[in-house]
N, C-alpha and C positions, 0 to 999 in steps of 0.2 A: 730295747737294748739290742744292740747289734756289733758283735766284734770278732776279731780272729782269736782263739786259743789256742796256743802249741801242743803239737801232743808228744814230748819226747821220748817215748818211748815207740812209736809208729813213727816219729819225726817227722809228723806231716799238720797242715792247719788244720782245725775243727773249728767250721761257725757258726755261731752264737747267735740265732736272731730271736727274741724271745713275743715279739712283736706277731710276728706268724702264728701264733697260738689261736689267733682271734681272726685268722684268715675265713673269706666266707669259705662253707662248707655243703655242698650239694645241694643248693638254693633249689626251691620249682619253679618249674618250667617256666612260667610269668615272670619270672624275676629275677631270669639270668642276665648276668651283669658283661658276657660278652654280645647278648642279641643287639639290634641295632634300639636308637630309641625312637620310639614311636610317640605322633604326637598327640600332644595330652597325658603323655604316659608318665609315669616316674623314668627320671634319667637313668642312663645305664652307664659303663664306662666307656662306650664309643657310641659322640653323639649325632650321628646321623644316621638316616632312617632304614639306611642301605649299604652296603658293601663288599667288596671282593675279598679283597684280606686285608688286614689292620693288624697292624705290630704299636705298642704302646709298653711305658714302663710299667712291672707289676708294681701293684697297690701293695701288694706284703713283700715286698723283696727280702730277699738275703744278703744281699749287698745292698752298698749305697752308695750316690755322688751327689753332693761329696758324702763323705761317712763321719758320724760322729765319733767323738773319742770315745776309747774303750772305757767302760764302768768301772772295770778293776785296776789295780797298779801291777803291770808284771813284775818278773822276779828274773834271774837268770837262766833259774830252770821251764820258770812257766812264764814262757814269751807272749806277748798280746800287740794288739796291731788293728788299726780299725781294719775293718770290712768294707773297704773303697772296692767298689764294681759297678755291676748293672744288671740287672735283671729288665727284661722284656719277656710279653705274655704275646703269641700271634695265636691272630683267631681265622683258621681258615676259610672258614666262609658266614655269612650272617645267615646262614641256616642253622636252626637248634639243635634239629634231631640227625642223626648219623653220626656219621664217624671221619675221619681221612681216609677211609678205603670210597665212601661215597662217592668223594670227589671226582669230580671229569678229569682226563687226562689234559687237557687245556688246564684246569685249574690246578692239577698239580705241577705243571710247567709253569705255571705264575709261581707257585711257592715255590720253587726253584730259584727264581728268580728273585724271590723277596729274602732267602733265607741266606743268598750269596752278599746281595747289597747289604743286609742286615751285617753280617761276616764282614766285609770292607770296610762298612761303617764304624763300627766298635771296635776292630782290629789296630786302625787308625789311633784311640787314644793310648796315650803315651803310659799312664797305669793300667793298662787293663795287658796282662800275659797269656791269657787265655779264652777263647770264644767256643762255649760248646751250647751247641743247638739239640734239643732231644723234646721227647714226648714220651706222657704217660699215658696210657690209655687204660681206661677201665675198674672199676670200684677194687679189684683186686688188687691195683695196683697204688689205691692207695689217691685215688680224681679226688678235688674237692669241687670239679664243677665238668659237669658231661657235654659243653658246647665242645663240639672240636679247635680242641686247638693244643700249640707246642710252647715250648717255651724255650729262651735264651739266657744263656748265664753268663755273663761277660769277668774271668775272674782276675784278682791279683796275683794269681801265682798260677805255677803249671800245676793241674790238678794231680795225687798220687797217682793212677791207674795210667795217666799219660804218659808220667815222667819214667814209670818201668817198662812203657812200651817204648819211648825214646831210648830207653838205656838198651834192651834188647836189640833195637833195631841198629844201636852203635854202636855194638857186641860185633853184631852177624855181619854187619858193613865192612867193620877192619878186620874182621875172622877171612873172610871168603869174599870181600869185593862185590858184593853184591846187596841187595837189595831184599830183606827178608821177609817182608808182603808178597813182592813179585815172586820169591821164589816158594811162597805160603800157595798163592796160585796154582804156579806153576806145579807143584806137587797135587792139589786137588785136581787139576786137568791128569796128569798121568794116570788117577786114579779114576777120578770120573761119577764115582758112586758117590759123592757128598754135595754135587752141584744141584740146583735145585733150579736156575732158571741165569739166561746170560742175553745179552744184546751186544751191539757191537763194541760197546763201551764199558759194561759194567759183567760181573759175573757175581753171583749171591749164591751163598754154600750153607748145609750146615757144617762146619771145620771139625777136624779130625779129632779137633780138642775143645768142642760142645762143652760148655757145661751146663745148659739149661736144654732140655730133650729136645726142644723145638728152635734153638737158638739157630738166625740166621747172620750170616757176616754179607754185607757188600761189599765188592772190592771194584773200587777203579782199574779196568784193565792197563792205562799208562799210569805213567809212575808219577802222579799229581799228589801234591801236599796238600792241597785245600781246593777248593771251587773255583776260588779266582782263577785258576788255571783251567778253568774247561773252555771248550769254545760251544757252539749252538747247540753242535751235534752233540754233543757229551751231556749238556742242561735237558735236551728232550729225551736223550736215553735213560739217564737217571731217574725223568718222573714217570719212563715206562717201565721201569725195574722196581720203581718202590711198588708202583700200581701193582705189578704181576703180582709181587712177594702178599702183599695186603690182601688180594683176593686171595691166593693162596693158603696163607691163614683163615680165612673167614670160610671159607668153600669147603676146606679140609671138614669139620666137623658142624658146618650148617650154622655156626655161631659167632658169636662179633668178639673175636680173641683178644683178648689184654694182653698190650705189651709194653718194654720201657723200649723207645725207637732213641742212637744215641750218634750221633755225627762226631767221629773222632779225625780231628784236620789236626796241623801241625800249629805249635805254636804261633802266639803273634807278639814275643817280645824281642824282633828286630833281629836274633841270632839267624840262621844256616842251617836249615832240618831238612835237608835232600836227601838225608835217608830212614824219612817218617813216607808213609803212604795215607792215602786219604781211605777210609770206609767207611762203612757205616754198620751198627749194631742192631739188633733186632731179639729180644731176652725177654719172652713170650714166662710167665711162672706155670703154665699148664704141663704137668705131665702126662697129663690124660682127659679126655674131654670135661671130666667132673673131679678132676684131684689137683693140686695145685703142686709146688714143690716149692718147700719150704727153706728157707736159710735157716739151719739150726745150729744145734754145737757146733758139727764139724767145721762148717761154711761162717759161719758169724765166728765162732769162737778160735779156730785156728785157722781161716782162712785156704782150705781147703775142699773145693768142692767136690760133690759126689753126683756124677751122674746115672740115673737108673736105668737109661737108655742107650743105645748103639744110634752112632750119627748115621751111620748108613743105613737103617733101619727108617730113623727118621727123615734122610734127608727123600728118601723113597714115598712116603707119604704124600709131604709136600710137593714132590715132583712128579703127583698124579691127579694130586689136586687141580682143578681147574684155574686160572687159564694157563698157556705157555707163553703165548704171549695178546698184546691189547691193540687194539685199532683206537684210531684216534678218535670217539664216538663221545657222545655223554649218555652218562650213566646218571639215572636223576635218582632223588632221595624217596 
């Protein structure tokens, strides 16, 4: 089963895919379903023996195209609506073991590149309002398969957490004429002590207003709404600013961090969002190299989080962590 359920009192969609239940689940090593397939082998879900990156629909999606009818009959109060989308699974490389911090800085200038065509491509259909690209990394976080790779959710509507940073950002627009990323920036430049690592194009903080200890934000230094808008120089700065941030993570405490990495771009249903900014999130659950930090009452149940840490504190860590910045080299597994 797969469908939208209204939530009216959050006023937002909740979906229903009951199918995912029976998703595989940390398969071994022989029998991972992103490796290439080898022959004589049992098939895998990408069937050649070799590859660079491969994007494909997931097998247990949350969405679907087309989507089936909703199993229930709504009401007025409890709205229902298929689950028309997309889900796509990319598998970084046809390497098993590592991570995306692995990757060569070549290969993450390809997924650069795969992750903007993927974004044009899906942005394109006419039901899909929203394209968000992210990654789970790490058992913490909840993997059901350790080959690197990200995933894409193509959705029918603007997701909640989007549509309040839309709303803020066209708060701050008709408030002051400006642009309230740029001037999110702009404020961490005055201050200085939250920036953790920048290139000509991008600058990655942890922001004033952290709520996970080690949270990092990227921000595009011009005022782009999504990727379509970068040109070369912007594609190869970005995959030397995720690199930096990822060895930074990892280097910081000698260990391969789990994190949810989350690509927030502006809408794709056809409106005027020139005063959304493109970033990107980084929401690490480590508070401490052996303690995690949990969503509990406060954070799950009223929606307020509690941080235990000072961002400058942290963003000081990270920005002693090695590297500052990356040459263009490979780094092998």
């Amino acid at each position: 089963m797969s469908e939208l359920r209204w939530h009216p009192i959050l006023q937002e969609w909740v979906i229903t895919a009951t199918h995912r239940q029976n998703r595989t689940f940390l398969p071994p090593d022989d029998y991972c379903p992103l490796c290439p397939t080898k022959p004589d082998a049992f098939p895998t879900e990408i069937p050649s023996e070799d590859y660079e990156i491969v994007t494909f629909e997931n097998k247990f999606p949350s969405f679907r195209h087309p989507a089936p009818e909703p199993a229930v009959e709504g009401t007025e109060l409890y709205k229902v609506r298929p689950a028309e989308g997309i889900c796509e699974v990319v598998s970084y490389t046809s390497r098993h073991d590592g991570t995306l911090t692995d990757c060569t800085l070549d290969e993450m200038r390809n997924l650069v590149e795969v992750w903007t065509d993927r974004f044009q491509e899906l942005s394109s259909r006419d039901f899909i309002d929203y394209v968000l690209i992210f990654e789970n990394k790490g058992k913490d976080i909840g993997v059901t398969l350790y080959h690197p790779h990200g995933q894409i959710y193509a959705f029918p509507f603007i997701p909640p957490k989007i549509q309040t940073e839309l709303k803020s950002a066209s708060e701050h627009k008709q408030k002051t004429g400006r642009c309230l990323f740029c001037d999110i920036i702009e404020e961490e430049y005055k201050d200085k002590r939250r920036i953790v690592a920048e290139n000509d194009s991008f600058a990655a903080m942890v922001p004033f207003f952290a709520r996970y200890p080690y949270e990092v934000y990227i921000f595009s230094k011009k005022h782009h709404q999504s990727m379509l808008q970068f040109d070369e120089a912007e594609k190869a700065d970005l995959a030397n600013i995720l690199k930096v941030v990822l060895l930074k993570y990892d280097n910081m405490w000698g260990i391969s961090l789990p994190y949810m990495m989350v690509m927030h771009q502006a809408p794709t249903d056809g409106l005027d969002y020139d005063h959304y900014h493109f970033h990107i999130e980084f929401h690490p659950p480590n508070r401490t190299q052996t303690k995690l930090k949990y969503l509990a009452g406060c954070e799950t149940g009223a929606g307020s989080y509690i941080n235990d840490t000072v961002a400058e504190e942290k963003a000081a860590e990270l920005r002693q962590a090695e590297p500052s910045t990356v040459e263009n080299t490979f780094i092998k597994l």
